[in-house]
Backbone bond lengths (Angstrom), bond angles and torsions (degrees), N, CA, C in turn:
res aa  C-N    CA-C-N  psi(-1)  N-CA   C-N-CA  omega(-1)  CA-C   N-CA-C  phi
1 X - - - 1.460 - - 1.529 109.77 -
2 X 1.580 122.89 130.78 1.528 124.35 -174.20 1.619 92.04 -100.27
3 X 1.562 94.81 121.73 1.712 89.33 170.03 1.732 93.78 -113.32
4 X 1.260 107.76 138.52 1.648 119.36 163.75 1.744 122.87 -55.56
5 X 1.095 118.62 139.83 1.430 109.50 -170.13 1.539 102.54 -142.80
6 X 1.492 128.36 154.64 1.635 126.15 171.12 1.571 98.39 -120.28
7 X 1.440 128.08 113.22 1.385 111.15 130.71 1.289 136.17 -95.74
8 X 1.602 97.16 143.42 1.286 118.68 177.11 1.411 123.35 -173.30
9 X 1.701 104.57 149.80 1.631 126.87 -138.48 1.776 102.86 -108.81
10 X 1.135 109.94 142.94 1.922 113.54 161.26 1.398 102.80 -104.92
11 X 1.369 131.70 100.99 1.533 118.62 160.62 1.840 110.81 98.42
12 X 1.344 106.97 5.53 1.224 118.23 -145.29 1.507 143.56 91.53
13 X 1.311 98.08 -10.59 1.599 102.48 -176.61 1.499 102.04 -87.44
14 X 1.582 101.64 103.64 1.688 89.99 159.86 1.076 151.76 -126.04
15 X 1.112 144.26 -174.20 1.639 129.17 -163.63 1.592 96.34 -158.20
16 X 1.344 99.54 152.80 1.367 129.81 169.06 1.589 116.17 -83.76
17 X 1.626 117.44 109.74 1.772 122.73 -156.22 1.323 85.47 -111.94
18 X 1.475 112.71 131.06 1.720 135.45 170.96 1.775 92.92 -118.10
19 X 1.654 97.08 115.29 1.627 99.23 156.90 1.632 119.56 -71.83
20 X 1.213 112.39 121.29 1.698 116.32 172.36 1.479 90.37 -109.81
21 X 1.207 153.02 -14.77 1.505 111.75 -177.01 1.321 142.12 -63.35
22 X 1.225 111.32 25.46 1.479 125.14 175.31 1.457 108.85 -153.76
23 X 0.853 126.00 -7.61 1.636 140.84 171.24 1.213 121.81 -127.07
24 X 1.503 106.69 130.58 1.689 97.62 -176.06 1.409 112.84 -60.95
25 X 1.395 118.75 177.37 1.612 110.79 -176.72 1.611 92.48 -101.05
26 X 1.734 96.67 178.84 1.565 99.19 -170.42 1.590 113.20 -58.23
27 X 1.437 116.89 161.28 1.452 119.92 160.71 1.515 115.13 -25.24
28 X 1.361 116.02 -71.91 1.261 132.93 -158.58 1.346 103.95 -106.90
29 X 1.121 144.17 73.77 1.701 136.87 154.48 1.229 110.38 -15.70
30 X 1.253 103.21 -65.64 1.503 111.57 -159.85 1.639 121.48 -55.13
31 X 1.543 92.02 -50.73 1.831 97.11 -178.26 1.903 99.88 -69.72
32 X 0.571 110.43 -44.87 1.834 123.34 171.13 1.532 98.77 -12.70
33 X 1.641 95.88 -92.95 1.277 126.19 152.38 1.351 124.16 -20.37
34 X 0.819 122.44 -57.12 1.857 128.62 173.42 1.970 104.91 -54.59
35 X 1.461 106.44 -61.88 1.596 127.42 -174.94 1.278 112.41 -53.31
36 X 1.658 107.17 -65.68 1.528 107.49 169.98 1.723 133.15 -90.56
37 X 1.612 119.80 43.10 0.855 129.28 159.59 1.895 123.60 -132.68
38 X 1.444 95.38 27.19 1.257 135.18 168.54 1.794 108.70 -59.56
39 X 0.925 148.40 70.19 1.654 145.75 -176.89 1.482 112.15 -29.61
40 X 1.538 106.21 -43.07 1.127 119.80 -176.32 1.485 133.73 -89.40
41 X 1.447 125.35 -39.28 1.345 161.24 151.63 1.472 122.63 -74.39
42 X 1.190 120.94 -14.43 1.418 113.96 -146.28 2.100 95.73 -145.60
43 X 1.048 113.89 -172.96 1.538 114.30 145.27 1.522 141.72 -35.35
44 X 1.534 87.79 -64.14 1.026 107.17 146.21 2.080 96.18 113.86
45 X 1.176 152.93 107.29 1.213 129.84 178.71 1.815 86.82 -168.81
46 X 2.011 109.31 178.87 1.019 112.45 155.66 1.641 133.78 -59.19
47 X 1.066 98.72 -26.10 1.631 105.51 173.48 1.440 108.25 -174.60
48 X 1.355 110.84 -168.94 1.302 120.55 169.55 1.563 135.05 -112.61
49 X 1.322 140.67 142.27 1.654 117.02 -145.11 1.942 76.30 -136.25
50 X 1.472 100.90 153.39 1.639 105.43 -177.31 1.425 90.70 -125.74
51 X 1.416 135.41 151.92 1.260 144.98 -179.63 1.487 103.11 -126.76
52 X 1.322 123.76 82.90 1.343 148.69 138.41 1.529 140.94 -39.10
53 X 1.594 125.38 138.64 1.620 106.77 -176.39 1.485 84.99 -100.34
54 X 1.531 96.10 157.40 1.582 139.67 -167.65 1.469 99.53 -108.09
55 X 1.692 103.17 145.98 1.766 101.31 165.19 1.523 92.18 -115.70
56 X 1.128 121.46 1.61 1.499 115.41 173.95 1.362 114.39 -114.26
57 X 1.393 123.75 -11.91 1.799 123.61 -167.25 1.043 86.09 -140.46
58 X 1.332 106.41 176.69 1.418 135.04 -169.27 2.150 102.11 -91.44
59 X 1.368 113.41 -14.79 1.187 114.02 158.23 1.705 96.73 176.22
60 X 1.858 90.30 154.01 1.716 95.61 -174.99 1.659 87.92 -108.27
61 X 1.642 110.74 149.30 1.142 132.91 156.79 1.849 104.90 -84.86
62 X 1.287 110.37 125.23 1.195 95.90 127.36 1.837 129.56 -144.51
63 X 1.489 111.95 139.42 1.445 134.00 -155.28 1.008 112.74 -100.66
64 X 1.571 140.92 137.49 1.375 150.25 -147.29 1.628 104.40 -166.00
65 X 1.676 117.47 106.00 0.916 125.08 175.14 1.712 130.36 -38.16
66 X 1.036 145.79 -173.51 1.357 167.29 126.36 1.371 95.26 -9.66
67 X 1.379 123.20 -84.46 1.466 146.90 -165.27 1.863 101.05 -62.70
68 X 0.932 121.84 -5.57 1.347 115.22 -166.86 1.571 133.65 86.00
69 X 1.677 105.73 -11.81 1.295 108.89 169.15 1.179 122.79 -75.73
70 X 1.493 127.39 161.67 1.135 142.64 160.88 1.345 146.25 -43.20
71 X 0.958 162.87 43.06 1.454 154.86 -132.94 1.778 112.67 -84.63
72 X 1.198 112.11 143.49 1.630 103.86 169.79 1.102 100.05 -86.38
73 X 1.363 143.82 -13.41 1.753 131.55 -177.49 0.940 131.63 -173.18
74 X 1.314 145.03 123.41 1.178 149.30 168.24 1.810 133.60 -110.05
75 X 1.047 93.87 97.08 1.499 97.68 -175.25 1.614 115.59 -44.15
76 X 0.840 116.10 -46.99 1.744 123.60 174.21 1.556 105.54 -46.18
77 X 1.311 125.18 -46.46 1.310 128.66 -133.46 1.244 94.19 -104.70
78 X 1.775 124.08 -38.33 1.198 129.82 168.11 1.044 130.24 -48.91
79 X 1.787 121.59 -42.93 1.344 132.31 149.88 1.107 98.88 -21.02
80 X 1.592 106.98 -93.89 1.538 116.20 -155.60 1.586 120.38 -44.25
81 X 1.537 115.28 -27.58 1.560 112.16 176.26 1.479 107.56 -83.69
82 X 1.280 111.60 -3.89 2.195 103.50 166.23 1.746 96.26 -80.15
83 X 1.479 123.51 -33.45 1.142 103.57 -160.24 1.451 100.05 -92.43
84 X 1.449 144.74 -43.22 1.084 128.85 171.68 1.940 111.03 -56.94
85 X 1.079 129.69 -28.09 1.396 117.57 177.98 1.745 107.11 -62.83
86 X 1.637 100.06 -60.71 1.705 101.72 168.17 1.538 122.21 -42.97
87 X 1.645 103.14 -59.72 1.397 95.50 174.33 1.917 135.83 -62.47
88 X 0.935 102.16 -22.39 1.631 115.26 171.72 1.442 121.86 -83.70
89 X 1.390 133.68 0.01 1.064 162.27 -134.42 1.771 112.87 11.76
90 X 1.122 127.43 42.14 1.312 141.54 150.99 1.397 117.21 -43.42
91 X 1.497 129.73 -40.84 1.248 152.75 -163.72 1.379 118.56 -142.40
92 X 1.438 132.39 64.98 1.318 132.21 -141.72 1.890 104.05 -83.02
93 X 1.473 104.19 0.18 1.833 113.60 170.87 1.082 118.50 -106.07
94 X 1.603 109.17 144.76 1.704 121.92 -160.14 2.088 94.37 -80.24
95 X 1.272 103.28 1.91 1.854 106.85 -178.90 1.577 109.49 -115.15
96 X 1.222 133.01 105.90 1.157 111.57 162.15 1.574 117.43 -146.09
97 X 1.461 121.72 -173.45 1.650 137.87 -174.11 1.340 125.00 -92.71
98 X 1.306 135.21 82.37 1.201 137.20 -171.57 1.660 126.59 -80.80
99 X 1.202 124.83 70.31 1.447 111.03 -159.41 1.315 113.38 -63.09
100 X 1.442 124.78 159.38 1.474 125.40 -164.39 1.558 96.25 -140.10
101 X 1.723 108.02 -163.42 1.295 122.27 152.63 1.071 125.39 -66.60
102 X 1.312 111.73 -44.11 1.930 113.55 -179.95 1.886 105.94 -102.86
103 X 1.221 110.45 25.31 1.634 102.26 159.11 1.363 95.57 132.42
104 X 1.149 103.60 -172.86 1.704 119.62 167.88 1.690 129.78 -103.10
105 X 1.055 110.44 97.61 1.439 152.29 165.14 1.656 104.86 -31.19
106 X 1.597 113.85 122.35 1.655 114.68 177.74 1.236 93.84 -112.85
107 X 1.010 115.94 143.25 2.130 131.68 -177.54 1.537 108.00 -129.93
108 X 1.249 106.88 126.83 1.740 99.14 150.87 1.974 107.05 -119.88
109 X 1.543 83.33 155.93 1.563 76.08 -164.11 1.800 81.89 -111.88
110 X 2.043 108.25 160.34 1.287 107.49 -179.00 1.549 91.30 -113.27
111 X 1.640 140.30 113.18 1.261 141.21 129.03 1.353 127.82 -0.02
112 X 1.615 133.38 111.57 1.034 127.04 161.85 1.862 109.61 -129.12
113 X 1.399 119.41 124.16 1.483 120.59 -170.09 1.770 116.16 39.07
114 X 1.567 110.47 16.94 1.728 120.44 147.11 1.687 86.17 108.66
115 X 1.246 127.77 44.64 1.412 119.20 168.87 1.567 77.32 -141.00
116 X 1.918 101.78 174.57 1.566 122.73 161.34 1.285 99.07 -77.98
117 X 1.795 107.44 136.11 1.319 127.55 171.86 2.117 109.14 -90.39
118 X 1.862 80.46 -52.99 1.649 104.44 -173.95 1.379 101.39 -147.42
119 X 1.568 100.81 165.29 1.403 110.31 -177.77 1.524 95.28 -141.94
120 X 1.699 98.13 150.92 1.711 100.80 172.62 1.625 115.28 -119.58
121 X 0.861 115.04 101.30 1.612 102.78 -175.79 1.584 126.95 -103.07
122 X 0.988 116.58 154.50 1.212 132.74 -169.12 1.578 123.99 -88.09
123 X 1.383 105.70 61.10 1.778 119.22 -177.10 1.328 117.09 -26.23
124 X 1.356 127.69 -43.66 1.017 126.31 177.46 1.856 85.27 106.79
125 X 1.322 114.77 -174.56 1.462 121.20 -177.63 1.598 115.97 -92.94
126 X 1.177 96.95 151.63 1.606 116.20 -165.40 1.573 101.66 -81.20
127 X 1.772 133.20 98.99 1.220 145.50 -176.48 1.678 122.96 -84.65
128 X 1.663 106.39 106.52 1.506 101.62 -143.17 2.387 80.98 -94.87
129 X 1.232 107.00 16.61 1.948 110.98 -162.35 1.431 81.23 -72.26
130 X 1.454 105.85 131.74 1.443 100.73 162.67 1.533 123.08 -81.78
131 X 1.428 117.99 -2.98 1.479 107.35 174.40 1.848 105.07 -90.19
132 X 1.156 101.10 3.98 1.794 111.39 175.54 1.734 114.65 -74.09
133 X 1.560 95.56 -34.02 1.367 115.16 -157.30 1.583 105.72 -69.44
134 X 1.082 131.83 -47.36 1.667 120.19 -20.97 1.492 104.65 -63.89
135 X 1.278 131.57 -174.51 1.505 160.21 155.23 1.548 121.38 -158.95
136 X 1.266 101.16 130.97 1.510 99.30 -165.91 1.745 89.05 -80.53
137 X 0.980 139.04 70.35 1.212 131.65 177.39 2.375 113.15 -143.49
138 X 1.637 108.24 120.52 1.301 110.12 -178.99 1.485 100.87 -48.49
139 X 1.426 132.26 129.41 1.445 137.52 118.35 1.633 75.49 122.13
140 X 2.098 101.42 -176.33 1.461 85.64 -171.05 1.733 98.41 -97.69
141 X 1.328 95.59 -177.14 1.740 111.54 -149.49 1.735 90.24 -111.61
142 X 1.699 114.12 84.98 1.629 110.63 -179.84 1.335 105.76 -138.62
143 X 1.454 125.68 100.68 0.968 142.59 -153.14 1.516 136.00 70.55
144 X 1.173 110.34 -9.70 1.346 118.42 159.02 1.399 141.44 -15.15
145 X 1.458 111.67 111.02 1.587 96.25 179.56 1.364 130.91 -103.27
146 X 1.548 118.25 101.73 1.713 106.28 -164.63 1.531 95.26 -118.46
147 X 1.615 90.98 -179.23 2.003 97.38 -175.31 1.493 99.56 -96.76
148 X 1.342 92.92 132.85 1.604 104.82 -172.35 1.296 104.61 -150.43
149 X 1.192 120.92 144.61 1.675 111.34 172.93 1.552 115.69 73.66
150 X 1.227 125.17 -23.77 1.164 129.82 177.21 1.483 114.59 118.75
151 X 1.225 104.51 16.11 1.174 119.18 177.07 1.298 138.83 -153.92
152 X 1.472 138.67 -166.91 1.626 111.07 169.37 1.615 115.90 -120.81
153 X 1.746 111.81 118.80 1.022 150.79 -139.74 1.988 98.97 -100.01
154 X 1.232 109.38 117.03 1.878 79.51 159.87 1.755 106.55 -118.32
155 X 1.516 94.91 127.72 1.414 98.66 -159.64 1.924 111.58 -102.31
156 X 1.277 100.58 177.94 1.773 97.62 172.50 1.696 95.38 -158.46
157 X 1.296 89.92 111.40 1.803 108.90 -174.57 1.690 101.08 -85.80
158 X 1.463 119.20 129.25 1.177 120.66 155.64 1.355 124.28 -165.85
159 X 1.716 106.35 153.39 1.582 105.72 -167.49 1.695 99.43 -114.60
160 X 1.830 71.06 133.53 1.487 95.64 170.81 1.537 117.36 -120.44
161 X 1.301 107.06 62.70 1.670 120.82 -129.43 1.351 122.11 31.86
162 X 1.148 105.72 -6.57 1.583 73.56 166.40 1.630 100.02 -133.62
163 X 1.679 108.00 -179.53 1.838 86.79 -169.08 1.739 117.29 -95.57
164 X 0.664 130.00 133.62 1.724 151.66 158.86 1.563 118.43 -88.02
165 X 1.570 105.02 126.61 1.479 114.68 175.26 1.652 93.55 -111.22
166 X 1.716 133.36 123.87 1.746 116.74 167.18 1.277 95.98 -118.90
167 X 1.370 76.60 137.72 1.821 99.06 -173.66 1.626 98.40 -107.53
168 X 1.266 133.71 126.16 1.565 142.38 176.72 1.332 109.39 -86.80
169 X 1.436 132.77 73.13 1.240 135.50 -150.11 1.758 91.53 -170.61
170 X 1.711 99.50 135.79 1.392 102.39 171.27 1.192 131.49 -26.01
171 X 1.456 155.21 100.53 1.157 139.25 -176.60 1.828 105.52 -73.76
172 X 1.418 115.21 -39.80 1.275 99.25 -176.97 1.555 125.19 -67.42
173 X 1.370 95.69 -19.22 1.695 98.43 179.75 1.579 117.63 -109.27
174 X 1.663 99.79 26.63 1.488 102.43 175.57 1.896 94.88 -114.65
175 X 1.825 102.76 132.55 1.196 110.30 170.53 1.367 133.21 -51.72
176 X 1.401 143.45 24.63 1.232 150.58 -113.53 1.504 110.52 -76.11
177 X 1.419 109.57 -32.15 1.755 94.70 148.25 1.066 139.12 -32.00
178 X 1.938 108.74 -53.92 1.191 103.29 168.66 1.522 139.27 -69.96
179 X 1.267 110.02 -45.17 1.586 138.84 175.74 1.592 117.53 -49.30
180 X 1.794 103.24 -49.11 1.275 113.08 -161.15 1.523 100.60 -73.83
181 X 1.256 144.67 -20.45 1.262 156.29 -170.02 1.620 95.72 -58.23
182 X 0.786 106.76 -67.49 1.874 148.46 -148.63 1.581 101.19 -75.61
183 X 1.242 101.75 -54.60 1.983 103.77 173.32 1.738 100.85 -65.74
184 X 1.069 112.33 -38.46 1.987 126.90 -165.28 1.518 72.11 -40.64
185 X 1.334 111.01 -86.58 1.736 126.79 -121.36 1.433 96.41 -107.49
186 X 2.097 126.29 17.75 1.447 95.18 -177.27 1.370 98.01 -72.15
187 X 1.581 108.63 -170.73 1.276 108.63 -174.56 2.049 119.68 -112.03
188 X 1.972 94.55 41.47 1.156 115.40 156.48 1.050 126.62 -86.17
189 X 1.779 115.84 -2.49 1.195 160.66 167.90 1.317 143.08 -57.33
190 X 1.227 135.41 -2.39 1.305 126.21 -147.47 1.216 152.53 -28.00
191 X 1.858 95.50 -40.53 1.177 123.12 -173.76 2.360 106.93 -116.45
192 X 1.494 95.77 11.75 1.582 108.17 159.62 1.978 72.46 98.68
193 X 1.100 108.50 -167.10 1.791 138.24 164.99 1.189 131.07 -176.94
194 X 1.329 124.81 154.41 1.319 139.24 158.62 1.590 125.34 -59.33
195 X 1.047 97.86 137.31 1.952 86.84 -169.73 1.937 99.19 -132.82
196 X 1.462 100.06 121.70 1.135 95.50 178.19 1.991 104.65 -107.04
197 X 1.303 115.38 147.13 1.621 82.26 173.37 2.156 71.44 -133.63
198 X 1.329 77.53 147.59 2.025 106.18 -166.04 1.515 114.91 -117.63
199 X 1.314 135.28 143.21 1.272 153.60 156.72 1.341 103.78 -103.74
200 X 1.568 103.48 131.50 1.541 109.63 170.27 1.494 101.33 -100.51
201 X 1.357 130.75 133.21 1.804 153.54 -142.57 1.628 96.23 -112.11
202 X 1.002 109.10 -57.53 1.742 125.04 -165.63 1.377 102.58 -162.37
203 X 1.483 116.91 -177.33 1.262 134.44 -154.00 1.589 106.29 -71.25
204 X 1.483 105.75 -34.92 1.641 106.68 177.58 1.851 109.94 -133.25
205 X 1.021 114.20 26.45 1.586 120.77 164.42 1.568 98.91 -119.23
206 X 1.510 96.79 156.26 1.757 122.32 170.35 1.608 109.21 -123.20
207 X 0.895 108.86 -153.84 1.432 118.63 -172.48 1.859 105.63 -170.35
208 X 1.053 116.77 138.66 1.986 98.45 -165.31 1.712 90.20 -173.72
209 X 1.504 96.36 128.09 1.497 134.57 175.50 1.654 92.38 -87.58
210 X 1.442 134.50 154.67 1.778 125.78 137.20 1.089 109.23 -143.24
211 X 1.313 109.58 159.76 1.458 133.95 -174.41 1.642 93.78 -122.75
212 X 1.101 111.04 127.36 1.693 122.06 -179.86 1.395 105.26 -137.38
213 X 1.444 94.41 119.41 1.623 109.54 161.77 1.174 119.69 -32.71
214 X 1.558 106.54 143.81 1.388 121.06 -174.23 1.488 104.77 66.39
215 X 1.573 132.06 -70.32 1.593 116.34 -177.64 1.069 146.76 -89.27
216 X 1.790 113.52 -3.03 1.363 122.70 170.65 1.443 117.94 107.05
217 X 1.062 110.13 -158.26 2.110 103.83 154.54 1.160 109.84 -51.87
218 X 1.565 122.00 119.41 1.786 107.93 147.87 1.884 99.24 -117.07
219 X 1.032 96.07 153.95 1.622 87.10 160.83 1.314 156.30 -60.26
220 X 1.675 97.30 -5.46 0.802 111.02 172.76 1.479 112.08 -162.35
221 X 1.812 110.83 147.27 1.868 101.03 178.39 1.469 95.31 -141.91
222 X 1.092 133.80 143.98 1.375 152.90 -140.69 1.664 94.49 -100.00
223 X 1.426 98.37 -70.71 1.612 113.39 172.88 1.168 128.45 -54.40
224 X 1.473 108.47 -17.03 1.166 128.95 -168.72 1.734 123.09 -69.27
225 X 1.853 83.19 -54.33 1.690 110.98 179.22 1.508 94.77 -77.60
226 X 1.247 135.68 -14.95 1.435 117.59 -179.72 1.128 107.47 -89.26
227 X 1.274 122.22 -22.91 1.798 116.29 -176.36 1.576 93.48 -97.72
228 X 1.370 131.98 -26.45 1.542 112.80 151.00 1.676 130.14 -45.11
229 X 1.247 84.56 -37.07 2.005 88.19 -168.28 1.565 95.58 -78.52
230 X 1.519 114.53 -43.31 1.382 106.91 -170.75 1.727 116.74 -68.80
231 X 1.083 90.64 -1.50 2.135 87.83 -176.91 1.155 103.99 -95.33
232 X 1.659 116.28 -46.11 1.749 113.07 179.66 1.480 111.34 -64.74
233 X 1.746 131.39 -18.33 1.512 129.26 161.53 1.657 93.84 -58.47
234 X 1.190 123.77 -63.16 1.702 123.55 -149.35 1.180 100.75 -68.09
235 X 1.439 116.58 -33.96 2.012 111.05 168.25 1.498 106.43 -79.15
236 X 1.378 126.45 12.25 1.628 97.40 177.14 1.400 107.44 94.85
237 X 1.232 138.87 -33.48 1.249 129.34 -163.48 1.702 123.34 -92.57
238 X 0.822 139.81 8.07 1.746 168.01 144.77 1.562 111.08 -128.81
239 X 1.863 86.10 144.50 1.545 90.27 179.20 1.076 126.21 -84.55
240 X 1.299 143.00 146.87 1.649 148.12 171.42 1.411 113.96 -59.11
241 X 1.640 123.46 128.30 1.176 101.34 -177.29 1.742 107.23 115.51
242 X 1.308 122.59 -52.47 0.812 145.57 -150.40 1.769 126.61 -107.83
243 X 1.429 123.74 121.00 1.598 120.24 -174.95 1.338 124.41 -26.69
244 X 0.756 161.49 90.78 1.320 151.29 -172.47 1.843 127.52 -98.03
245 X 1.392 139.15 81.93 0.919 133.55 -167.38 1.448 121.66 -77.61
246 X 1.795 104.86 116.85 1.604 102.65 -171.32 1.301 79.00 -114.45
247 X 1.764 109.24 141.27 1.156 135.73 167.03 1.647 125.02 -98.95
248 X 1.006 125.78 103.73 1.696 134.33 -168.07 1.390 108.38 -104.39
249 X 1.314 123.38 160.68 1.780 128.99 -159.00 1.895 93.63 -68.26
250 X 1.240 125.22 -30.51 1.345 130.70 -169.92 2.120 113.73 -81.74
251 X 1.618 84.22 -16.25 1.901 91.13 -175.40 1.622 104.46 150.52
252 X 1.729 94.34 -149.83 1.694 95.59 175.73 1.428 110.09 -134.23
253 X 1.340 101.45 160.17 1.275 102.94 -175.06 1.946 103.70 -130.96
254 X 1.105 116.30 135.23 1.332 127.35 178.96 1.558 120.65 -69.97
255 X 0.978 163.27 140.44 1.407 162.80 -103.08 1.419 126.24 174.06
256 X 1.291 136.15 55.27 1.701 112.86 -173.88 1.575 110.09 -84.43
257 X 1.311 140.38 151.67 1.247 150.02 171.31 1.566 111.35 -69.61
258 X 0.960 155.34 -58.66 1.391 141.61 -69.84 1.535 101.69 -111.29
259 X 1.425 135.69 -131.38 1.245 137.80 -154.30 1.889 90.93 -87.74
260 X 1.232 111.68 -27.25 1.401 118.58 158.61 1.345 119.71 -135.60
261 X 1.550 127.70 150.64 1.379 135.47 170.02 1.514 112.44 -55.86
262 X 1.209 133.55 138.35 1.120 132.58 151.83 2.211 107.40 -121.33
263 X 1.067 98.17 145.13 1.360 122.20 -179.66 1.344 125.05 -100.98
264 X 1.603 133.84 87.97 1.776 98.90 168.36 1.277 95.35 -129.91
265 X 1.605 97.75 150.72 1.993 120.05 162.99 1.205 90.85 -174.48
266 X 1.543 79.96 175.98 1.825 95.99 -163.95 1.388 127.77 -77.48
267 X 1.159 105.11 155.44 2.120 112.41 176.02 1.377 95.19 -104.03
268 X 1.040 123.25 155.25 1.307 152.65 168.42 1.473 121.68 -146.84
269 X 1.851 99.20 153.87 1.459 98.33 -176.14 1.564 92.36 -125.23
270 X 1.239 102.93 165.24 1.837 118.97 -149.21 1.044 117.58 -113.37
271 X 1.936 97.70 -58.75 1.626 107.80 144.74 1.972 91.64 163.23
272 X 1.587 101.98 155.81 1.497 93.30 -169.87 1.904 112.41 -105.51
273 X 0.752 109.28 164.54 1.877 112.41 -172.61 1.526 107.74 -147.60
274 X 1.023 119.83 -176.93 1.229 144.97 -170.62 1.509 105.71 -124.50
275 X 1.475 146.83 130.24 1.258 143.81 139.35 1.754 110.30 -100.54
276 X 1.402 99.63 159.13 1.242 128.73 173.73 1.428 116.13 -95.15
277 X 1.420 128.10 97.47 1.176 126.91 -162.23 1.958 101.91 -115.59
């Protein structure tokens, strides 16, 4: 059976997009997902994203790492499903409802010559509760210095549905092969984490390496730079309120703080194919 497929990346992060709104999605997401995000064997991407109908949004994502796990969200990936819904005419408005794992997602998309250029979305608020995160750790975890990795770390835990450890520490001169393994799965952990470690550039830019559960380095993580931007506001070091440009190995991504996160950078399409499943 040839099922049709689109990849395409925000910032570099990319994924392999299966339309389900008229077809159920495969049996198994997961092994799917695992097979065809193979570089070598496979498609090749960070994971795999399913495009689902919603009784509450205008369409549900759901996204499945590299490794085959699950994710409640991906900021990168969400982009890209406003612009393939807009662009395919599935969703014929530049505003729409994306339901996810951690809730339902508001987007505006910006038009360039009648495709998505960029999208801005609406994260919802930056959750500093450590049983949110999770972190096995009393009170919340913002600036903190514990032993992690093999060493001593000062960390800032937060969920942006999904969990984030940011570490304020060179990203270019941190080994993150090695390190990022080790923060994933210690067992301050419960549910594994994302580890961003960040340079602040100027007064409202960062600079940010990530390590993301289940896939390793990608170049880029959506959720990632928002729970980056939101820790350097909660330490004082960017203003609240305010644009914030975090720069990731894949590009940049735009940042506001405020009573909620908002997100924008670009979607892109890669190019679409057919597999034989």
């Amino acid at each position: 059976m040839k099922v049709p497929f689109v990849k395409m990346h925000g910032a570099g992060n990319d994924y392999i997009y299966f339309d389900c709104l008229h077809s159920p999605p495969p049996a198994d997401m997961a092994a799917l997902a695992l097979r065809l995000s193979d570089r070598h064997k496979g498609i090749g991407g960070d994971g795999a994203v399913f495009i689902c109908p919603s009784e509450i949004a205008d369409a549900r994502m759901r996204m499945f790492n590299a490794d085959g796990s699950e994710g409640k969200m991906c900021g990168n990936a969400i982009r890209c499903v406003a612009k393939y819904l807009y662009d395919s005419g599935a969703v014929p408005r530049t505003e729409m409802r994306i339901e996810t794992g951690s809730g339902v997602k508001q987007l505006a998309c910006r038009i360039e010559g009648g495709k998505v250029r960029t999208v801005r979305v609406d994260m919802g608020p930056a959750c500093f509760d450590p049983n949110a995160v999770p972190v096995s750790l009393q009170g919340e975890v913002v600036g903190r210095k514990v032993h992690i990795a093999g060493g001593e770390h000062a960390i800032t835990c937060v969920s942006m549905g999904n969990p984030h450890c940011v570490v304020f520490e060179d990203p270019d001169g941190t080994d993150l092969a090695a390190v990022g393994p080790r923060f994933e799965c210690d067992p301050l952990f419960p549910e594994r984490v994302n580890t961003e470690f960040v340079k602040q550039t100027g007064a409202r830019s960062l600079r940010m390496r990530v390590w993301e559960r289940g896939s390793g380095e990608t170049l880029a993580c959506g959720t990632g730079a928002c729970a980056a931007a939101a820790a350097a506001v909660r330490l004082g070091l960017c203003p609240r309120g305010e644009d914030i440009s975090v720069q990731l190995s894949g590009g940049e991504l735009i940042i506001n703080v405020g009573d909620t996160v908002t997100m924008t950078g670009e979607a892109v399409l890669v190019f679409k194919g057919e597999i034989e499943l």
